[in-house]
N, CA and C atoms as a LAMMPS dump frame, in Angstrom:
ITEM: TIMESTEP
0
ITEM: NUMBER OF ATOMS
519
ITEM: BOX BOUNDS ff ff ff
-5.0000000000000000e+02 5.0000000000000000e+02
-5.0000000000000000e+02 5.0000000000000000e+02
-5.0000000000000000e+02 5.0000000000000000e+02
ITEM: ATOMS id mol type element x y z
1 1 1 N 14.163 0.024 -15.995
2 1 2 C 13.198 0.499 -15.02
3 1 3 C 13.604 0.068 -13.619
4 2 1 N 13.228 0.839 -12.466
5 2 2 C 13.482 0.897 -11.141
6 2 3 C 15.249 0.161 -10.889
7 3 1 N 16.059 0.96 -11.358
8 3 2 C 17.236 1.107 -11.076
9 3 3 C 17.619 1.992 -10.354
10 4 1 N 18.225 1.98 -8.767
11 4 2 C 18.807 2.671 -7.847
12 4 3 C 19.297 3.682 -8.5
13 5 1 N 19.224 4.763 -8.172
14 5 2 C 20.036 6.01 -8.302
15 5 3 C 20.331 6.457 -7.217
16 6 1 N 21.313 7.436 -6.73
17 6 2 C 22 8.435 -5.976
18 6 3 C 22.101 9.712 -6.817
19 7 1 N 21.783 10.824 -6.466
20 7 2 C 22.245 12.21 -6.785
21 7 3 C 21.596 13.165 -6.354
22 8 1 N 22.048 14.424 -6.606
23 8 2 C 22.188 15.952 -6.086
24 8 3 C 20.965 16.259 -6.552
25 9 1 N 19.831 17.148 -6.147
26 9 2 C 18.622 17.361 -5.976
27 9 3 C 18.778 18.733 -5.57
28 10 1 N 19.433 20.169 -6.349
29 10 2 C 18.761 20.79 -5.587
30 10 3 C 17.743 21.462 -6.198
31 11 1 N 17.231 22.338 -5.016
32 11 2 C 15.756 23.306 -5.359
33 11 3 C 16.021 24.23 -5.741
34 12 1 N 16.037 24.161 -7.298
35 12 2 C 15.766 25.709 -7.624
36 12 3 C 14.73 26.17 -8
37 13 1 N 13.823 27.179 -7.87
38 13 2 C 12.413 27.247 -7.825
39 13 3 C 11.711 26.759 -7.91
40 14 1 N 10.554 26.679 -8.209
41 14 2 C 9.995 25.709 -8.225
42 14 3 C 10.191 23.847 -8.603
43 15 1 N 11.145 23.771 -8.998
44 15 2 C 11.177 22.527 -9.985
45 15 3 C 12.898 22.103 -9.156
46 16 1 N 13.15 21.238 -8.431
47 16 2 C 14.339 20.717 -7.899
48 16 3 C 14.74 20.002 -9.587
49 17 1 N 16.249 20.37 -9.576
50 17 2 C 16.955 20.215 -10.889
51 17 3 C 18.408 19.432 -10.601
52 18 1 N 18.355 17.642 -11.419
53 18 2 C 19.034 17.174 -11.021
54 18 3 C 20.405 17.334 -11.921
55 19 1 N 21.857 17.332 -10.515
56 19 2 C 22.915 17.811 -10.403
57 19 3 C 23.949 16.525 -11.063
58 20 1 N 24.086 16.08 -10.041
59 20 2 C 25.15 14.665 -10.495
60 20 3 C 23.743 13.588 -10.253
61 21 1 N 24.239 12.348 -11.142
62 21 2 C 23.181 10.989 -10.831
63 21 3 C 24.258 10.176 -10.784
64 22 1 N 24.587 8.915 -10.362
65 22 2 C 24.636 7.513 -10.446
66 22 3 C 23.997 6.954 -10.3
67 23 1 N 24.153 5.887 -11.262
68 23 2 C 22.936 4.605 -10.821
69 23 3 C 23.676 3.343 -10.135
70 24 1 N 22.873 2.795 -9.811
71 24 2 C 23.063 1.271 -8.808
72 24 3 C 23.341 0.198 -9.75
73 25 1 N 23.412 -0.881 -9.35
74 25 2 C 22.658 -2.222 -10.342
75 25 3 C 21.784 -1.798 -10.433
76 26 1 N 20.903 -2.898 -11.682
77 26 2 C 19.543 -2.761 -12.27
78 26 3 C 19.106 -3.667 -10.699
79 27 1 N 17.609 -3.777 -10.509
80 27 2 C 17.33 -4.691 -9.916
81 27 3 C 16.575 -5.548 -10.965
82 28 1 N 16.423 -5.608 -12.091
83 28 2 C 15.812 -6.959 -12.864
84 28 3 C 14.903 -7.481 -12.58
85 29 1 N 13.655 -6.696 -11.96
86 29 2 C 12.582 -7.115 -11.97
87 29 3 C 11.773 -7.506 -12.916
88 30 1 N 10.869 -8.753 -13.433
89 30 2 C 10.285 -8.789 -14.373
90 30 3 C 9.134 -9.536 -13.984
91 31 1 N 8.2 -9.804 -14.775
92 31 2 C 6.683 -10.834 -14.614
93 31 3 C 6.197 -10.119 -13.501
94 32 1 N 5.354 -10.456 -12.516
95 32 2 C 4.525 -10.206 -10.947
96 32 3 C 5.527 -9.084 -10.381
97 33 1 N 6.853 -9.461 -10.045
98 33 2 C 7.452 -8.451 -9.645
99 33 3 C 7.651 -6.705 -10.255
100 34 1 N 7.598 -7.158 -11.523
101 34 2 C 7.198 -5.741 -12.685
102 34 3 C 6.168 -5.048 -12.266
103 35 1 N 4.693 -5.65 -12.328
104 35 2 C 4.139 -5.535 -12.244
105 35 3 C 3.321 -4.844 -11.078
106 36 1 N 4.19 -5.73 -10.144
107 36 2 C 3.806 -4.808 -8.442
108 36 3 C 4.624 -3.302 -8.284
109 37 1 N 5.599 -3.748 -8.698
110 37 2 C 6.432 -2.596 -8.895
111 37 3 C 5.513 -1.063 -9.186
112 38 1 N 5.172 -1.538 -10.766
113 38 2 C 4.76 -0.294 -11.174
114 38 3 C 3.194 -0.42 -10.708
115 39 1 N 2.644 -0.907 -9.804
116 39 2 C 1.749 -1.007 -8.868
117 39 3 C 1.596 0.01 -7.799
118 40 1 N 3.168 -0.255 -7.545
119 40 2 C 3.046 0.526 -6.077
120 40 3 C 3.949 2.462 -6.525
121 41 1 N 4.131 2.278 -7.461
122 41 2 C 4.851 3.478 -8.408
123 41 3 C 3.283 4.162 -8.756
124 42 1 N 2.603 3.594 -9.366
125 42 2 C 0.951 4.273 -9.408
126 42 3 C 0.69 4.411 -8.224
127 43 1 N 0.411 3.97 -7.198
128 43 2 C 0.033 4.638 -6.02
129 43 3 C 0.595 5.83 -5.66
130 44 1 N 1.877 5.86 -5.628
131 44 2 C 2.781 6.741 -5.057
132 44 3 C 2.67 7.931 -6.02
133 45 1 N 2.506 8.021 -7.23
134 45 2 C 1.899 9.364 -8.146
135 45 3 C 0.983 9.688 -8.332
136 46 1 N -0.469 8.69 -7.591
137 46 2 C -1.686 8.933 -7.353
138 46 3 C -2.18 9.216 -6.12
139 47 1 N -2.067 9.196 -5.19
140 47 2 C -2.13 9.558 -4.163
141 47 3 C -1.452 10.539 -3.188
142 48 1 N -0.066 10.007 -3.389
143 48 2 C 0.728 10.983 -2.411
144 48 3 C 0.668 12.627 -2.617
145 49 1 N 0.701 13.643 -2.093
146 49 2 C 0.477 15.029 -2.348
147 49 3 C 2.106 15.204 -3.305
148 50 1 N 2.258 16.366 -4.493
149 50 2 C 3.156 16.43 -4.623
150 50 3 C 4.405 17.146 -3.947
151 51 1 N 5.208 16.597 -3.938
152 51 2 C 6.603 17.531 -3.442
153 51 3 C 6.57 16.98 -2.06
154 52 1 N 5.662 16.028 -1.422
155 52 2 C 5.637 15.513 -0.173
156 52 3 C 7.035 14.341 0.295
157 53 1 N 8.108 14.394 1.115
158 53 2 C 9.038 13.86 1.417
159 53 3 C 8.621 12.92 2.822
160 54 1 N 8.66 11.936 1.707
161 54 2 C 8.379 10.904 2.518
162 54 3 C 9.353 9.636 3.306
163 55 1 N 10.543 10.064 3.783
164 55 2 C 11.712 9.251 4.428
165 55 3 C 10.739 7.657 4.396
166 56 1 N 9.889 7.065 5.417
167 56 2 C 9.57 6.002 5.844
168 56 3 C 8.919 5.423 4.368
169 57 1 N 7.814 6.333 3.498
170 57 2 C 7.539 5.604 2.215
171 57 3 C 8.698 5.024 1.502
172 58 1 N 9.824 6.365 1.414
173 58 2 C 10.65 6.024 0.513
174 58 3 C 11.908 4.42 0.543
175 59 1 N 11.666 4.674 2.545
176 59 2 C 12.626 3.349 2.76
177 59 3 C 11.847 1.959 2.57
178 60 1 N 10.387 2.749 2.873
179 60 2 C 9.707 0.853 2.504
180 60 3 C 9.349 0.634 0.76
181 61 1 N 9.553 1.531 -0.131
182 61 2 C 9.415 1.368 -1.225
183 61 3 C 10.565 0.381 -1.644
184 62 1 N 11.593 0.947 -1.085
185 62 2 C 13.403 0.418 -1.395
186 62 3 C 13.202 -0.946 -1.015
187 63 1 N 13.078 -0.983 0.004
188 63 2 C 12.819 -2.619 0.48
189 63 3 C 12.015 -3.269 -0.39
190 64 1 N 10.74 -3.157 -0.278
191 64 2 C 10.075 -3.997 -1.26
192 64 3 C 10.606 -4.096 -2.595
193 65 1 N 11.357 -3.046 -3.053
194 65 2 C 11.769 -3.052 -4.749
195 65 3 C 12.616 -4.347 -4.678
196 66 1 N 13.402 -4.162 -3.393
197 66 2 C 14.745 -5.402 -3.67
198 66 3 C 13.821 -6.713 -3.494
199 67 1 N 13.145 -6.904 -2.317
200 67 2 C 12.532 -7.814 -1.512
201 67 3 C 11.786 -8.327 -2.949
202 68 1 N 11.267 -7.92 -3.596
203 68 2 C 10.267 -8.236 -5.23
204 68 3 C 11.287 -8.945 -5.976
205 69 1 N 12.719 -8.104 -6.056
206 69 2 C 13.319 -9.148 -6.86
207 69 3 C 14.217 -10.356 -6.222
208 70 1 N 13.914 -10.626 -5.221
209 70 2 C 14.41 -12.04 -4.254
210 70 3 C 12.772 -12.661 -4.462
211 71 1 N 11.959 -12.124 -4.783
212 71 2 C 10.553 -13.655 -5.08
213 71 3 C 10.502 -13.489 -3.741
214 72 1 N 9.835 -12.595 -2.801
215 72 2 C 9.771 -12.527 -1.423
216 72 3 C 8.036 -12.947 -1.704
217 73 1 N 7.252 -12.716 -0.516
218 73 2 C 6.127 -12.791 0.177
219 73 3 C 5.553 -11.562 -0.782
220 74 1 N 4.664 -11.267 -2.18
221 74 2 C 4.629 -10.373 -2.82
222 74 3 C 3.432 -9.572 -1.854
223 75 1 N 2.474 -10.614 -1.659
224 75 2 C 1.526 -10.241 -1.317
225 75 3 C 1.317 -9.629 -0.164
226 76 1 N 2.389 -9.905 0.934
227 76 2 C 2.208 -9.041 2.404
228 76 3 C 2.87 -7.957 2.066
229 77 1 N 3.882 -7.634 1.625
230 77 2 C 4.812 -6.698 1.782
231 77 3 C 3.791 -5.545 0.589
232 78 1 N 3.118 -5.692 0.073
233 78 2 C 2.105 -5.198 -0.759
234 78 3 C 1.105 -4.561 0.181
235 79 1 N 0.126 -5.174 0.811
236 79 2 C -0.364 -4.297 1.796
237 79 3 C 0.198 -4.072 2.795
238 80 1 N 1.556 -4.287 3.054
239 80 2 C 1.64 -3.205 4.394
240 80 3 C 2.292 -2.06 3.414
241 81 1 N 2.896 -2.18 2.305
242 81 2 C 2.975 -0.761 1.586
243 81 3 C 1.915 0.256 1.321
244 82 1 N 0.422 -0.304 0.87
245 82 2 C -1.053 0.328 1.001
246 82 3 C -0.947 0.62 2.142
247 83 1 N -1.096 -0.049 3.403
248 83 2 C -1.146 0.685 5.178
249 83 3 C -0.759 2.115 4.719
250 84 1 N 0.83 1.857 4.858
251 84 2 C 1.851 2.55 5.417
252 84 3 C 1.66 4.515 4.198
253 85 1 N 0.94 3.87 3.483
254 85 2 C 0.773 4.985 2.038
255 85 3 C -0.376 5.562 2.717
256 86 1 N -1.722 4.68 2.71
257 86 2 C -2.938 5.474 3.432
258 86 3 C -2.51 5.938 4.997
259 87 1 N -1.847 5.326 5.544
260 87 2 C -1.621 6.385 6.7
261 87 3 C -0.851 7.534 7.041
262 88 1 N -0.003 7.794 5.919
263 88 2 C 0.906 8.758 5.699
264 88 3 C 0.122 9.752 5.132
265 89 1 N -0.963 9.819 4.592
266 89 2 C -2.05 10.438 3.781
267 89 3 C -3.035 11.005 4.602
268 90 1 N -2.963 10.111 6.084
269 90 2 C -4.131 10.443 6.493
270 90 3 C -5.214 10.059 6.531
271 91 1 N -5.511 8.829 5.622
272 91 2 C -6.768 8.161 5.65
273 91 3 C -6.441 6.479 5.887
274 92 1 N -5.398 6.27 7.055
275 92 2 C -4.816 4.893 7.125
276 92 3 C -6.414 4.337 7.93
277 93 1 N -5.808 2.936 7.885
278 93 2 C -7.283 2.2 8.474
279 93 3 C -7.012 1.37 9.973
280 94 1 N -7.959 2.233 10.786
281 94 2 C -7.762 1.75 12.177
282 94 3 C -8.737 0.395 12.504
283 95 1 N -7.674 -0.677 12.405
284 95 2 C -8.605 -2.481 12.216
285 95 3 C -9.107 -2.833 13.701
286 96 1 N -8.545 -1.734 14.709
287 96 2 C -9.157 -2.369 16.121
288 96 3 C -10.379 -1.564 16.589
289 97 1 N -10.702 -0.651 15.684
290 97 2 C -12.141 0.275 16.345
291 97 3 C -12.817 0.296 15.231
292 98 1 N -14.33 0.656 15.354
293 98 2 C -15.33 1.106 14.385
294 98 3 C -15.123 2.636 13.885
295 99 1 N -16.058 3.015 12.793
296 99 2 C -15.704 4.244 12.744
297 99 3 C -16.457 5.31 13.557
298 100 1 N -17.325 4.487 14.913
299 100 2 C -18.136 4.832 15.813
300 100 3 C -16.902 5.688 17.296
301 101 1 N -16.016 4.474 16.782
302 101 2 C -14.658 4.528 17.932
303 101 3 C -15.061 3.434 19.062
304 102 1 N -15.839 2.097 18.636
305 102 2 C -16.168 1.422 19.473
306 102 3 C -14.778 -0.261 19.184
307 103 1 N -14.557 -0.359 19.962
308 103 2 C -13.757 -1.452 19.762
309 103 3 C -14.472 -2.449 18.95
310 104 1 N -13.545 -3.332 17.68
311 104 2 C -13.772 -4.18 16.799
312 104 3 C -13.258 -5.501 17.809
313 105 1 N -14.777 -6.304 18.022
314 105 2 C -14.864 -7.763 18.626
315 105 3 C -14.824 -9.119 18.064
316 106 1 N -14.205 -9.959 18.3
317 106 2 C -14.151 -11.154 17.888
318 106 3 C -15.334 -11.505 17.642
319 107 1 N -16.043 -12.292 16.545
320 107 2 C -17.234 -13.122 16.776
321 107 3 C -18.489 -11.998 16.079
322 108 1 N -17.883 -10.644 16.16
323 108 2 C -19.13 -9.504 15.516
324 108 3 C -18.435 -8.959 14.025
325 109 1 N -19.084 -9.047 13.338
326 109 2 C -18.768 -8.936 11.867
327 109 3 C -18.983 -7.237 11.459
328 110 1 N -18.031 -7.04 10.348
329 110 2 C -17.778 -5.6 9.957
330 110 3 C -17.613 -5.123 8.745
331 111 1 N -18.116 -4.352 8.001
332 111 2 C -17.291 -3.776 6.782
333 111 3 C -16.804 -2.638 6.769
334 112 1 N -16.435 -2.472 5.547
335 112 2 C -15.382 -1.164 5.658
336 112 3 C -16.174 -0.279 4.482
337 113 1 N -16.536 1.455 4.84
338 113 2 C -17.031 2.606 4.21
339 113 3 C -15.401 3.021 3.787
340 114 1 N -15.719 3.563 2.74
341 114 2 C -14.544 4.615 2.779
342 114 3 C -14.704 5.935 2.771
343 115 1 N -13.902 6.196 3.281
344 115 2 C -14.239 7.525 4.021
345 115 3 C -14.635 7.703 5.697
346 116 1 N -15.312 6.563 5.81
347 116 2 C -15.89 6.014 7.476
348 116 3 C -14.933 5.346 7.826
349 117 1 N -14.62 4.1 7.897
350 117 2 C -14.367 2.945 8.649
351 117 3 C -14.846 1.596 8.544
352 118 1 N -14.519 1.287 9.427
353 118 2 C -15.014 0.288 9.787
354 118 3 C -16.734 0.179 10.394
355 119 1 N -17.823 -0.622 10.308
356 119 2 C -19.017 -0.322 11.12
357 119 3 C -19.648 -1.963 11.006
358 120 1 N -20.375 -2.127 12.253
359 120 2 C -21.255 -3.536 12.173
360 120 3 C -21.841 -3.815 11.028
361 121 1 N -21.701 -4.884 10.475
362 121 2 C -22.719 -5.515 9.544
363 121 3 C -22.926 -6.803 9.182
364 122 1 N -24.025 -7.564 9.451
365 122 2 C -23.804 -8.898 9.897
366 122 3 C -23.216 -9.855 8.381
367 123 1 N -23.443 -9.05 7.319
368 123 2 C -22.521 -9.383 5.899
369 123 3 C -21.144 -9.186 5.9
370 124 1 N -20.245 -9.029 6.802
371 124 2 C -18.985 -8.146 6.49
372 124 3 C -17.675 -9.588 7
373 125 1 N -17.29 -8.787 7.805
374 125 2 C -15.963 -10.034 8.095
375 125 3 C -15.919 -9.842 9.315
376 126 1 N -15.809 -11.065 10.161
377 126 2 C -15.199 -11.516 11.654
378 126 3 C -14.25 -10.58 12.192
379 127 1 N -14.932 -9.846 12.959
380 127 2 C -13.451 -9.102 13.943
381 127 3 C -12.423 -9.589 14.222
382 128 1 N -12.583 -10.91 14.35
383 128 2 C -11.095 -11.512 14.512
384 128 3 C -9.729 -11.472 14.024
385 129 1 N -11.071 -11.479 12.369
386 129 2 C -9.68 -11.206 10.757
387 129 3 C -9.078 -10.432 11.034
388 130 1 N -10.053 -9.144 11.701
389 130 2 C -9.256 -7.874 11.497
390 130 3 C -8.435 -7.573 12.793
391 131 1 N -8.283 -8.167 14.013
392 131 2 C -7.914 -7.942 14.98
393 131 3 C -6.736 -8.839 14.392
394 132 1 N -6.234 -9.656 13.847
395 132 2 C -5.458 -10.746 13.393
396 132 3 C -4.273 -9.911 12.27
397 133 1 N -5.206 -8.885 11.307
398 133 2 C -4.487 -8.116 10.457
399 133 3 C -3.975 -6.755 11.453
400 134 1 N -4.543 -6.453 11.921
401 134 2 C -3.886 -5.346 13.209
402 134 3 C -2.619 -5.68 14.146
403 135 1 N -2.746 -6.778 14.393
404 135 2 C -1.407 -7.723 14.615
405 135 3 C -0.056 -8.098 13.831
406 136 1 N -0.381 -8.101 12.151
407 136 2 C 0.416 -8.055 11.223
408 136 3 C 0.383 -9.962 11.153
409 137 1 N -0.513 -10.813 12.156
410 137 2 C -0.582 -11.978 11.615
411 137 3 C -1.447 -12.258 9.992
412 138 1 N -0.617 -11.952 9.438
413 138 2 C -1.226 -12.695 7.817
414 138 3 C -0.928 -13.897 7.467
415 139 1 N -0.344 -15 8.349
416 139 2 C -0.016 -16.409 7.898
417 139 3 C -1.538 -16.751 8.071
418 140 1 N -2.453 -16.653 9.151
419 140 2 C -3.703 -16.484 9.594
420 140 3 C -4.62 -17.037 8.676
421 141 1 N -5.469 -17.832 8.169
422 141 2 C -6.254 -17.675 6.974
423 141 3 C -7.209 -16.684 6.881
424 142 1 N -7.267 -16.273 5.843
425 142 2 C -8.28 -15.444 5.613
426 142 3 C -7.443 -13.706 5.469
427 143 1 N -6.733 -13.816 6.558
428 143 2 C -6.518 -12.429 6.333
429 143 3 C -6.141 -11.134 5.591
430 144 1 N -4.908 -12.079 4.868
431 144 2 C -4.608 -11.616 3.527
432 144 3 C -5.07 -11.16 2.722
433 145 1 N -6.738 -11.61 2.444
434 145 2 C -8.051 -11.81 2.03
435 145 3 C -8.918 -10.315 2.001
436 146 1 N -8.958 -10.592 3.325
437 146 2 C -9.768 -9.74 3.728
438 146 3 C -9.048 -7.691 3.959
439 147 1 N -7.265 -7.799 4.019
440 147 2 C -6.505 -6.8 3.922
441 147 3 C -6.637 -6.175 2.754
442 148 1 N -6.559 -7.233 1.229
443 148 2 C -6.565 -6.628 0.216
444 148 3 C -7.794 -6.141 -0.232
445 149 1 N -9.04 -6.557 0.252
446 149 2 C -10.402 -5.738 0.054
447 149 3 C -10.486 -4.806 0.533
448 150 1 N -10.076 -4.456 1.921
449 150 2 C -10.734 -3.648 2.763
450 150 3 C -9.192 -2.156 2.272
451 151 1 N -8.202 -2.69 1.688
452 151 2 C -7.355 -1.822 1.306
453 151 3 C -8 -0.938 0.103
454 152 1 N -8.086 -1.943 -0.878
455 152 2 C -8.65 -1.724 -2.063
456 152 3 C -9.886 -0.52 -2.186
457 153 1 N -10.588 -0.635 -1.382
458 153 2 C -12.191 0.298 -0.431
459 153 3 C -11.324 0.908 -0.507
460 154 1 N -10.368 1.69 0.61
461 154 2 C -9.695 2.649 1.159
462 154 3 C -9.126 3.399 0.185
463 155 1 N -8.78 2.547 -0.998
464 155 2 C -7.22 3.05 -1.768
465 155 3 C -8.069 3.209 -3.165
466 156 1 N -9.302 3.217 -3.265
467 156 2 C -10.679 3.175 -4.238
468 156 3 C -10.806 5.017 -3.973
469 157 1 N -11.385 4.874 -2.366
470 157 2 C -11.805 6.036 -2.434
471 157 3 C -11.034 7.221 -1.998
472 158 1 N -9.547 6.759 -1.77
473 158 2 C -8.062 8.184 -1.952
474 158 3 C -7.786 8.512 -3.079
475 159 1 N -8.257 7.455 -4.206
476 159 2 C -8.026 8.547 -5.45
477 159 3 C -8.736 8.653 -6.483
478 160 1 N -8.699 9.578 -7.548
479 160 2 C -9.481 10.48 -8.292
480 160 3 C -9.639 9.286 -9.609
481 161 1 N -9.274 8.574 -9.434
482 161 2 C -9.364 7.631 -10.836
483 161 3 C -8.623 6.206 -10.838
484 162 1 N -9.304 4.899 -11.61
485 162 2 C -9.256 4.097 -11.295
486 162 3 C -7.548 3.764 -11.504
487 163 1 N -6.89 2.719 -10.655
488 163 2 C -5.463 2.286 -10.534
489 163 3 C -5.678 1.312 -11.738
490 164 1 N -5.2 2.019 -12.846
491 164 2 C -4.441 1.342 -13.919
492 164 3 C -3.78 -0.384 -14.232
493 165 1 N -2.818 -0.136 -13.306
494 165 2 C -1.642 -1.067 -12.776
495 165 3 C -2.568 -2.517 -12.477
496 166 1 N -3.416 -2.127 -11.529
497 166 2 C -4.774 -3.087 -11.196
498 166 3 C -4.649 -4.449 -12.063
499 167 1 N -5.401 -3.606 -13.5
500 167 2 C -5.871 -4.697 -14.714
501 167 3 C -4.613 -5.92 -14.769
502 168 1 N -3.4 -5.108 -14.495
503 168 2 C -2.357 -5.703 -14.849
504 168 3 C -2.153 -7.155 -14.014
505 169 1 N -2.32 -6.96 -12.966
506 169 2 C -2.488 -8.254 -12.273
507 169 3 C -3.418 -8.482 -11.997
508 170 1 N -4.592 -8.268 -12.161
509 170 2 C -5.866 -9.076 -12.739
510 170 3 C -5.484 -10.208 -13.746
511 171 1 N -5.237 -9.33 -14.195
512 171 2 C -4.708 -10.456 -16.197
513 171 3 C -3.797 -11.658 -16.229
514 172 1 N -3.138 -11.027 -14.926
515 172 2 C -1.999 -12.43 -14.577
516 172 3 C -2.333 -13.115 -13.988
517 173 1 N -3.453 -13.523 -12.808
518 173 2 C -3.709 -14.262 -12.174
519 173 3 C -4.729 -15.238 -12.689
């Protein structure tokens, strides 16, 4: 599983029909890294439209595949793959405005609709978090935290049925 390939792709009617393949090394992902893997492989067949060519998904997929099997940072490089998926989709999440279009303030708390946005609610999370995750600071406490919920909302309500893959690292942690 998730071994590099190279090859010829072309389109013949409907259905592109592959020509020559090589493969790469394996990358030998196994445990958490498996797991995210076919994490972010469910997203990408659940969400994305089909036949959609996605250059920037496809180069940050590559990265993270290798980056997973070096035991990298699983967890950032994980949601900025969710970002980078919901905004390619169209329903990415803008962390510096409401879904009013009012700027998100330090010190005023927020949750996230899906489908909406972001909106005041004195139950939600510190603008800060999110002005902090808009920055790409996730060393930050909390933020990490608060990315994978407010992703999760987002990436809940882009698709038609629950993410599988999920349970899977549920079970491991």
């Amino acid at each position: 599983m998730h071994q590099p390939c190279c090859g010829e792709w072309p389109a013949l009617g409907d259905l592109p029909r592959l020509r020559t393949c090589e493969a790469s090394t394996p990358l030998g992902l196994s445990g958490e890294a498996l797991v995210c893997a076919l994490y972010m492989d469910e997203l990408l067949t659940t969400i994305l439209p089909l036949y959609d060519p996605s250059d920037e998904l496809f180069d940050l997929y590559s990265t993270i595949l290798t980056t997973l099997s070096d035991n990298e940072r699983v967890d950032v490089w994980l949601r900025m793959f969710e970002q980078c998926l919901l905004s390619h989709c169209g329903q990415g999440i803008h962390w510096t405005q409401t879904a009013h279009g009012a700027p998100v303030i330090a010190g005023t708390y927020y949750l996230f609709c899906g489908g909406e946005g972001l909106i005041e609610d004195p139950d939600g999370w510190d603008g800060e978090i999110l002005l902090a995750i808009a920055d790409g600071e996730f060393t930050r406490p909390g933020t990490l935290s608060v990315a994978r919920q407010v992703l999760r909302i987002a990436i809940d309500y882009a698709v038609s049925r629950p993410i599988i893959s999920r349970e899977l690292l549920i079970h491991r942690s």
